[in-house]
C-alpha positions as CSV (number, residue, x, y, z in Angstrom):
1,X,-14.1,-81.0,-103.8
2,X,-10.8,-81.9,-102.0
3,X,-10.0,-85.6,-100.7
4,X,-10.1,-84.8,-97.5
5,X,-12.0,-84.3,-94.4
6,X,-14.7,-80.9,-93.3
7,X,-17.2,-81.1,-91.5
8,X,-21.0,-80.0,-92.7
9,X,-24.4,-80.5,-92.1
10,X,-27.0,-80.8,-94.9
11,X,-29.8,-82.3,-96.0
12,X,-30.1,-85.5,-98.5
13,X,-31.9,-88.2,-100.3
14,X,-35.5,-88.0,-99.7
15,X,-38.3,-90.4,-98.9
16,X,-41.4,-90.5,-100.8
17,X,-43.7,-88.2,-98.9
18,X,-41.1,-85.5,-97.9
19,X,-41.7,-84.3,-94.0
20,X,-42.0,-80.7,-92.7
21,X,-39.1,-78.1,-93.2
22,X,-39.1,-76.9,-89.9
23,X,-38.0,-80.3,-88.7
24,X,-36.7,-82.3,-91.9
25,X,-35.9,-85.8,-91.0
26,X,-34.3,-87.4,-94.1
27,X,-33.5,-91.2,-94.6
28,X,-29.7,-90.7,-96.0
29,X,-27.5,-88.3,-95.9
30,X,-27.4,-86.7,-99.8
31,X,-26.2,-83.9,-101.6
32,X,-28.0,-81.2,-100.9
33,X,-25.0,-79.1,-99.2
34,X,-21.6,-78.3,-100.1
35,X,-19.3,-81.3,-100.4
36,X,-16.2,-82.9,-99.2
37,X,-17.8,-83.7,-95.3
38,X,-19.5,-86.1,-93.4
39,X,-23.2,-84.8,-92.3
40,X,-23.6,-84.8,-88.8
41,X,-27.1,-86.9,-89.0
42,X,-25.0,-89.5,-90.4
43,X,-22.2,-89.4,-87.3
44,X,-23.8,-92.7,-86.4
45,X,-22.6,-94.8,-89.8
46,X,-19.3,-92.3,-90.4
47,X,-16.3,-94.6,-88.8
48,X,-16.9,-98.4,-89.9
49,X,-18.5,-99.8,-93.0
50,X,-21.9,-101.4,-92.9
51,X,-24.0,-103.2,-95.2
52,X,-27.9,-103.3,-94.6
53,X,-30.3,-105.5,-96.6
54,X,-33.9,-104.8,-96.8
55,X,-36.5,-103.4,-98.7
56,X,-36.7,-106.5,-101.3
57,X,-33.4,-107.3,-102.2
58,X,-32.3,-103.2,-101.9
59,X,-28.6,-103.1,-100.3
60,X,-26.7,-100.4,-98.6
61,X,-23.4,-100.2,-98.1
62,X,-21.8,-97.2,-96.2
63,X,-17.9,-96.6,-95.7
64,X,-15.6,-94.1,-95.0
65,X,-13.2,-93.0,-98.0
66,X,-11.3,-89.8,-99.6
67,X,-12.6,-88.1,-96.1
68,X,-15.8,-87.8,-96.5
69,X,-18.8,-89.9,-96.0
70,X,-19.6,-92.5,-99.2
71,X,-22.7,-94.9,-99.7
72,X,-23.8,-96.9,-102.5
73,X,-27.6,-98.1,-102.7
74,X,-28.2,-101.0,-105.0
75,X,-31.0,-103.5,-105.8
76,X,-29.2,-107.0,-106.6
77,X,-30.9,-110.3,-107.9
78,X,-29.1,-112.2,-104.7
79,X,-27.7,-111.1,-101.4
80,X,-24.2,-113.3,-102.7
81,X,-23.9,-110.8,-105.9
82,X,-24.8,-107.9,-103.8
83,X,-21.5,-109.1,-100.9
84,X,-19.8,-109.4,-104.2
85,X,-20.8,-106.1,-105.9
86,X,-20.0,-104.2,-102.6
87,X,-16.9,-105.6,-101.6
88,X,-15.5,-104.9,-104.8
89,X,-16.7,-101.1,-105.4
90,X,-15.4,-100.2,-101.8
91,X,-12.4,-102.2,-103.3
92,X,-12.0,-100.3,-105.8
93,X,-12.2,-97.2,-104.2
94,X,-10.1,-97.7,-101.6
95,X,-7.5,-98.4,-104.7
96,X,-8.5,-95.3,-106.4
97,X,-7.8,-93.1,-103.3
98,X,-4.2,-94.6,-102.6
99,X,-3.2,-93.9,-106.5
100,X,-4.7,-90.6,-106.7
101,X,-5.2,-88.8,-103.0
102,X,-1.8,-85.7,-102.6
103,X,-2.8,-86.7,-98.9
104,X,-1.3,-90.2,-99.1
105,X,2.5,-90.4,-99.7
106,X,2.6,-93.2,-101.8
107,X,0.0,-92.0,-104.6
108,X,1.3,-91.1,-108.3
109,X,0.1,-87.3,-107.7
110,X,2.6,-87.1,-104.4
111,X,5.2,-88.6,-106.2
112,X,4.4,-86.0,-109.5
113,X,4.5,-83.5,-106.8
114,X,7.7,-84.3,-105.4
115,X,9.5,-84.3,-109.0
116,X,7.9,-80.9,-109.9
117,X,11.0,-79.5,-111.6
118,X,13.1,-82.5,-112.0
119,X,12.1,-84.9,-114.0
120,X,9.0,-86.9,-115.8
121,X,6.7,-89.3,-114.0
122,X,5.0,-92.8,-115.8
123,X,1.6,-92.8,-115.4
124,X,-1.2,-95.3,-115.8
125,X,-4.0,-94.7,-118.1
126,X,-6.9,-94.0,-115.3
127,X,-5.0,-90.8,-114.5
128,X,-4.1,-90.2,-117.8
129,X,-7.9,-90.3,-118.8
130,X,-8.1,-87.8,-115.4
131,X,-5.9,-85.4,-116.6
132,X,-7.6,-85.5,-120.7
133,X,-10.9,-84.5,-118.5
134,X,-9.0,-81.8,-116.3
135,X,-7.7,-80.0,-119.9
136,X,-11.1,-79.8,-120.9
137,X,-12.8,-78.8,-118.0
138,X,-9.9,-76.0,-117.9
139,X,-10.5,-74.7,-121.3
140,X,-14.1,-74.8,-121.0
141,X,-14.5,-72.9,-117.8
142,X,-12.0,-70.0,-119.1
143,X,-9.3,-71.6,-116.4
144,X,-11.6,-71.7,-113.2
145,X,-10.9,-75.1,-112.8
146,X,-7.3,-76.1,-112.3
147,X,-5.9,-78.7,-110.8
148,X,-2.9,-76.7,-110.1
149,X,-3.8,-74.2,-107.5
150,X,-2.8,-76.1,-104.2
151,X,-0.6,-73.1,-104.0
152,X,-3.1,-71.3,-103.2
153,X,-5.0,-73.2,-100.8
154,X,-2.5,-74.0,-99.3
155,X,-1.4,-70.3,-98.5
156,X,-5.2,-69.2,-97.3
157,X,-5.0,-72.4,-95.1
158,X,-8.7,-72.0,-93.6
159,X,-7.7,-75.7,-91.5
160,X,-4.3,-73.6,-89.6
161,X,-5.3,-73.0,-86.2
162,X,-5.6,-69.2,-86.6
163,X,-5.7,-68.7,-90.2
164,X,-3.7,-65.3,-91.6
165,X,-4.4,-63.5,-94.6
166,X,-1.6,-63.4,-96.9
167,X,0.4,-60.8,-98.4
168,X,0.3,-59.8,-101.9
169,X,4.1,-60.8,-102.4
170,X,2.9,-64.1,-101.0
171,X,-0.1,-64.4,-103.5
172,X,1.6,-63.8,-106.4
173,X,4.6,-65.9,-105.8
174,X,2.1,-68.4,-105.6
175,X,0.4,-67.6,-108.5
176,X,3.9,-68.0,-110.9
177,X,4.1,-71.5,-110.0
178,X,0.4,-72.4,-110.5
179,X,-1.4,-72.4,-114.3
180,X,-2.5,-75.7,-115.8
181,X,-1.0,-74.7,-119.7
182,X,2.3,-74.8,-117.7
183,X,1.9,-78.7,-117.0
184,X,3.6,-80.6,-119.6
185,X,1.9,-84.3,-120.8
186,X,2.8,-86.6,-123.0
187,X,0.9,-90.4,-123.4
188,X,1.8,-92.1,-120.2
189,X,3.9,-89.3,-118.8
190,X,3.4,-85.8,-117.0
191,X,6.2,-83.4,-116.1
192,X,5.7,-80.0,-113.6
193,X,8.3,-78.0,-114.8
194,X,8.4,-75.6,-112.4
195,X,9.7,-76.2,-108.5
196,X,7.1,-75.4,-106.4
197,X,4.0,-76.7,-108.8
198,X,1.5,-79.1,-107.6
199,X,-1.3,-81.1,-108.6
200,X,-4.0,-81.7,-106.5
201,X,-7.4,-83.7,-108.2
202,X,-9.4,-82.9,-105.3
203,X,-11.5,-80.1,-107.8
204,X,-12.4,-83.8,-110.0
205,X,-11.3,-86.7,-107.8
206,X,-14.4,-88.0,-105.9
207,X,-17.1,-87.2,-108.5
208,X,-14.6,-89.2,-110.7
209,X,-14.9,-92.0,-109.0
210,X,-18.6,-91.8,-108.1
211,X,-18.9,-92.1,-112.0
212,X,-16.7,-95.3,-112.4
213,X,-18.4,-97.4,-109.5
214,X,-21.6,-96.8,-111.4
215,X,-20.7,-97.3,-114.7
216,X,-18.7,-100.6,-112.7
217,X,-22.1,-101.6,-111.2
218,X,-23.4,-101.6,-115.0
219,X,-21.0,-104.6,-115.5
220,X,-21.8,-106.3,-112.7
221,X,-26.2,-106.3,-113.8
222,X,-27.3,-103.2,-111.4
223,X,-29.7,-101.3,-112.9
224,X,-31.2,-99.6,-110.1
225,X,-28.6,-97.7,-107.9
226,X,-27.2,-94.7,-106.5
227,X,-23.6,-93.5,-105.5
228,X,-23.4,-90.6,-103.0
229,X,-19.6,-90.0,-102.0
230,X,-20.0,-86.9,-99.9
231,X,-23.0,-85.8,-101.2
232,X,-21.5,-86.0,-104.8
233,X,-24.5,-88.4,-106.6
234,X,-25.5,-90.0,-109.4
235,X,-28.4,-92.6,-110.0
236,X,-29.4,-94.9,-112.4
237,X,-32.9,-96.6,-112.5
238,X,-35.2,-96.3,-110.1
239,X,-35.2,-95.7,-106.0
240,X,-36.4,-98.5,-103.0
241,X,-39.8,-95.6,-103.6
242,X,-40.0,-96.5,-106.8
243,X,-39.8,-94.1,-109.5
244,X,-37.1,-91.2,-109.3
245,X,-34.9,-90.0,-106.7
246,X,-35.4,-87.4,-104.1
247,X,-32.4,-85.4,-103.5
248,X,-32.6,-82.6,-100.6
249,X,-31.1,-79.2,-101.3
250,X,-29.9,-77.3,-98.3
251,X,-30.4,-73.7,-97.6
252,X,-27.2,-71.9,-97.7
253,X,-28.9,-69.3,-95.5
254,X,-30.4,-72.1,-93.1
255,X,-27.8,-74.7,-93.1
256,X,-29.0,-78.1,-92.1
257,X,-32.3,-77.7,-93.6
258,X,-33.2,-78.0,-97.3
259,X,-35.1,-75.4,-99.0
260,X,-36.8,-78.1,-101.6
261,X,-35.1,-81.1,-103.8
262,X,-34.5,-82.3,-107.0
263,X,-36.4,-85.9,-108.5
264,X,-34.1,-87.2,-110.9
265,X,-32.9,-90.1,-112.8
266,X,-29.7,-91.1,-114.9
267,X,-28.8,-88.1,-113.4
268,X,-25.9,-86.6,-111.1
269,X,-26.3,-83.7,-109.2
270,X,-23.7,-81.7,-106.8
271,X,-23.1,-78.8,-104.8
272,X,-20.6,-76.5,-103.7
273,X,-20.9,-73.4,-101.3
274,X,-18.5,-71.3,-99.2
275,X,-21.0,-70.6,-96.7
276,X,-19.5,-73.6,-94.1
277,X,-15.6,-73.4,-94.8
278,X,-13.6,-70.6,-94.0
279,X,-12.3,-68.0,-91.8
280,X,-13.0,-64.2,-90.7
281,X,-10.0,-62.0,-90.0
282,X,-10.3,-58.2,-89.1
283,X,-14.1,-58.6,-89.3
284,X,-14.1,-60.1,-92.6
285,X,-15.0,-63.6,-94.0
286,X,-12.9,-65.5,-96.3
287,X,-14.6,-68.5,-97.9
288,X,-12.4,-71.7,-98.5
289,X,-13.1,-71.3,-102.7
290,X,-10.2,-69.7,-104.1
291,X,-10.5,-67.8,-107.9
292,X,-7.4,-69.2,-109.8
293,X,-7.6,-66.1,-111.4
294,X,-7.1,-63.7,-108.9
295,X,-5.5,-65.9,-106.3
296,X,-8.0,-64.7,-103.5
297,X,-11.2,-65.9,-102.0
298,X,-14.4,-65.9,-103.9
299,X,-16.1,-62.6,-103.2
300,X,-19.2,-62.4,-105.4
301,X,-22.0,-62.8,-103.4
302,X,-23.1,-66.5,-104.2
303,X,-23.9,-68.5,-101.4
304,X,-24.3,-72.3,-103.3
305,X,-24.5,-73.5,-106.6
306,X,-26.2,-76.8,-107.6
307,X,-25.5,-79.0,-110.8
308,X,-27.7,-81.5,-112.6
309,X,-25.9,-83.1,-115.2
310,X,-24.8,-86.7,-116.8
311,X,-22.0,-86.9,-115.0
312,X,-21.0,-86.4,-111.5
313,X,-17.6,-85.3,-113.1
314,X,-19.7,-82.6,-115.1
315,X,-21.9,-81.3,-112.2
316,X,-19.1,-80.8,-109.7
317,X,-17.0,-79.0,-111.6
318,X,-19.2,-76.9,-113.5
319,X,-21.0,-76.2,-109.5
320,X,-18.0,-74.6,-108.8
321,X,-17.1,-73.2,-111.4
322,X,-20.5,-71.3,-111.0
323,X,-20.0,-69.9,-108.1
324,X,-16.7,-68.8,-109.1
325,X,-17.7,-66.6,-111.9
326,X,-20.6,-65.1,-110.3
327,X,-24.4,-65.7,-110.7
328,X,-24.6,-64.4,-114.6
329,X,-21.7,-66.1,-116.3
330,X,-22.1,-69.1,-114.1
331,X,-25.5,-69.6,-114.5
332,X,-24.2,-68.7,-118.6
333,X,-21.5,-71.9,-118.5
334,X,-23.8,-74.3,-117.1
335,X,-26.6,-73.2,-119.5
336,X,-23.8,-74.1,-122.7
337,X,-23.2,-77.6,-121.3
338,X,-24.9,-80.3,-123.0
339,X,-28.2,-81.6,-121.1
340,X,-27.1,-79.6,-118.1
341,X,-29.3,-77.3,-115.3
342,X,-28.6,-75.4,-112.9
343,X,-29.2,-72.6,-110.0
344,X,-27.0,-70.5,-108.3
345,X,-27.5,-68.6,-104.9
346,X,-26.6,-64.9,-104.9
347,X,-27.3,-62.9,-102.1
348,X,-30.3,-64.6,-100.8
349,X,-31.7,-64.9,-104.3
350,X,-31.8,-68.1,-106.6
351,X,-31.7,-67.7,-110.0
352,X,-31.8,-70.9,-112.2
353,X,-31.2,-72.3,-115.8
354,X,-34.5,-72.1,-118.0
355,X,-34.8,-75.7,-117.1
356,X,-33.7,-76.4,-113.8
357,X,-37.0,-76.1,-111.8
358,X,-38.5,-78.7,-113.9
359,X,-36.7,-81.0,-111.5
360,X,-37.6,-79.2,-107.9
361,X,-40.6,-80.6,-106.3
C-alpha cells in the first residue's frame, strides 16, 4: 500500500468460464495478490498507456501511475465520451499523485515533511478529507494503521541493497517520532511537531483514488466499470461477461496462481501479504509489513489477507490491518465493519468471516 514500485506476480480478473489452476491464464491482471506492483503477465502493457475498444462499446484504458500497474474498464454510450472519460481519469490521477506521492518533491506531504517541527502547512480540502479518513481508520484499528510510521520503514529498508536489521536503540528512536495523536490538524492546516516525523499516505493513497475515479465516472454516465490500480479494485455494474466480476485470488503458498476468486459487484476487494517483500538475515525472514506497535516486522504467521468491502479505502486498510493483528482479531475487525468480509491466511490455513465464502466460486 505504498506509492511506489515492487514487483509481484498474481493472479486477476477472471473470464467467465475460469481455466485450469495448474496453468491459469487470466484476461487482466487483478487483485488477487498483494499490492503496490506490476504483475509480470501484464509486462507487456506496464510502460505506456493504451486504450483498447471492443467488446460493444467496452473500453480499456491501461497506464502507469503511483508505481504500480492501473487500468480502468468502462462501457461508454460513444467511443468520443469514452477518449473523454479516460483522458480525464488518467488526468486526474496523474494530479492526485503529484499533490499527494512523499516520492515527488513537489507534493503537499513532502513539503509537510520538510516542515515537521517548524511550522504549519495550508492544505486543500482533498487531503484534508484524506487525513479525516486516516483518524478514523487509526482509531478504529487500535493504531495499526498510521500514516506516520515512515520511520520505520524506512529503517527496515527491505529495497537497500543488503538490508540490515536494526538495533533496538535504532527502533525506538524511531518509534518517539512516529504516533498519529502526535500530528496536530486544524481546518485547512497540519503541523508535525516533532523533527524527524513524517507522513507517508501510501497505507490509504491508491485505494483513495481508485474510489474517486469511480465515483468520478458516476458523473460522467458510467454505470458499468471497474478500477484496478495495482490490484486495488472496485466495480460498479456489471462486467464485458455480463453479470458480476471475477476477481482471482492468489495463493500466498503458490504465488502466481490463484487458489479460487471472488464474484462481486458494487464491491471493492484488496489484498495485502508479506509473503513477496522482504528480506532474510541470519536465516531469518523479515516481511516488508511493519506493526506500528512494536516497531518490528509482522511475525504472526499470516501469509495474506483479503477484503470485500464498499470501499477500496475500507478493504485496504482493514486487509492490512488484518494481517497485522493476527488471524483472530483481524478476522474480529473486519467482522465489526459495516457490510464487510473477509479471510485471512495463517499458516497454510484460511479462516474467513461468516460471510465471506458466499462470494468464492
Amino acid at each position: 500500500m505504498v506509492l511506489a514500485p515492487s514487483p509481484q506476480s498474481g493472479c486477476g480478473i477472471l473470464p467467465q468460464s475460469v481455466r485450469g489452476a495448474s496453468s491459469p491464464e487470466f484476461e487482466l491482471p487483478g487483485a488477487g495478490s498483494p499490492r503496490n506492483g506490476l504483475p509480470q503477465n501484464a509486462a507487456a502493457t506496464q510502460t505506456a498507456a493504451a486504450t483498447e475498444r471492443g467488446l460493444e462499446g467496452w473500453t480499456r484504458a491501461v497506464f502507469p501511475a503511483m508505481g504500480t500497474h492501473c487500468q480502468i474498464i468502462f462501457r461508454a454510450p460513444s467511443s468520443k465520451q469514452a477518449a473523454a472519460f479516460r483522458e480525464a481519469a488518467i488526468s486526474w490521477v496523474q494530479d492526485f499523485e503529484n499533490k499527494y506521492s512523499r516520492f515527488k518533491a513537489g507534493s503537499l506531504i513532502s513539503e509537510i515533511n520538510r516542515s515537521a517541527g517548524s511550522r504549519w502547512v495550508e492544505i486543500d480540502a482533498e487531503l484534508d478529507s484524506m487525513l479525516s479518513l486516516c483518524d478514523w481508520y487509526h482509531w478504529s484499528t487500535g493504531g495499526v494503521f498510521d500514516p506516520t510510521a515512515l520511520p520505520l520503514m524506512q529503517l527496515w529498508d527491505y529495497h537497500a541493497e543488503r538490508p540490515v536489521v536494526p538495533g533496538d536503540d535504532e527502533i525506538a528512536r524511531a518509534l518517539d517520532v512516529i504516533g498519529w495523536s502526535k500530528v496536530e490538524k486544524k481546518a485547512g492546516g497540519v503541523f508535525l511537531p516533532r523533527v524527524g516525523m513524517s507522513i507517508d499516505l501510501g497505507g490509504i493513497g491508491k485505494e483513495y483514488a481508485v474510489d474517486r475515479v469511480l465515483e468520478m465516472s458516476a458523473r460522467w454516465g458510467m454505470r458499468d466499470i471497474m478500477v484496478d490500480f495495482g490490484r486495488d479494485i472496485r466495480v460498479h455494474g456489471e462486467s464485458p461477461h455480463a453479470g458480476g466480476w471475477r476477481v482471482g485470488l492468489e495463493h500466498p503458498h503458490d504465488p502466481g496462481r490463484c487458489w479460487g476468486g471472488v464474484l462481486v459487484k458494487e464491491r471493492a476487494v484488496a489484498t495485502s501479504g508479506d509473503y513477496l517483500r522482504g528480506f532474510d538475515a541470519d536465516g531469518r525472514r523479515y516481511g516488508h509489513i511493519i506493526d506500528p506497535r512494536t516497531g518490528r516486522p509482522v511475525e504472526n504467521g499470516c501469509n495474506a489477507a483479503t477484503v470485500i468491502a464498499q470501499s477500496c479505502t475500507e478493504a485496504g486498510v482493514l486487509s492490512t490491518a488484518a494481517l497485522v493483528l493476527g488471524q483472530c482479531e483481524g478476522l474480529a475487525l473486519i467482522a465489526q465493519s459495516c457490510l464487510a468480509q473477509g479471510c485471512v491466511w495463517r499458516n497454510g490455513e484460511r479462516r474467513a468471516t461468516a460471510r465471506f465464502d458466499e462470494f468464492v466460486f
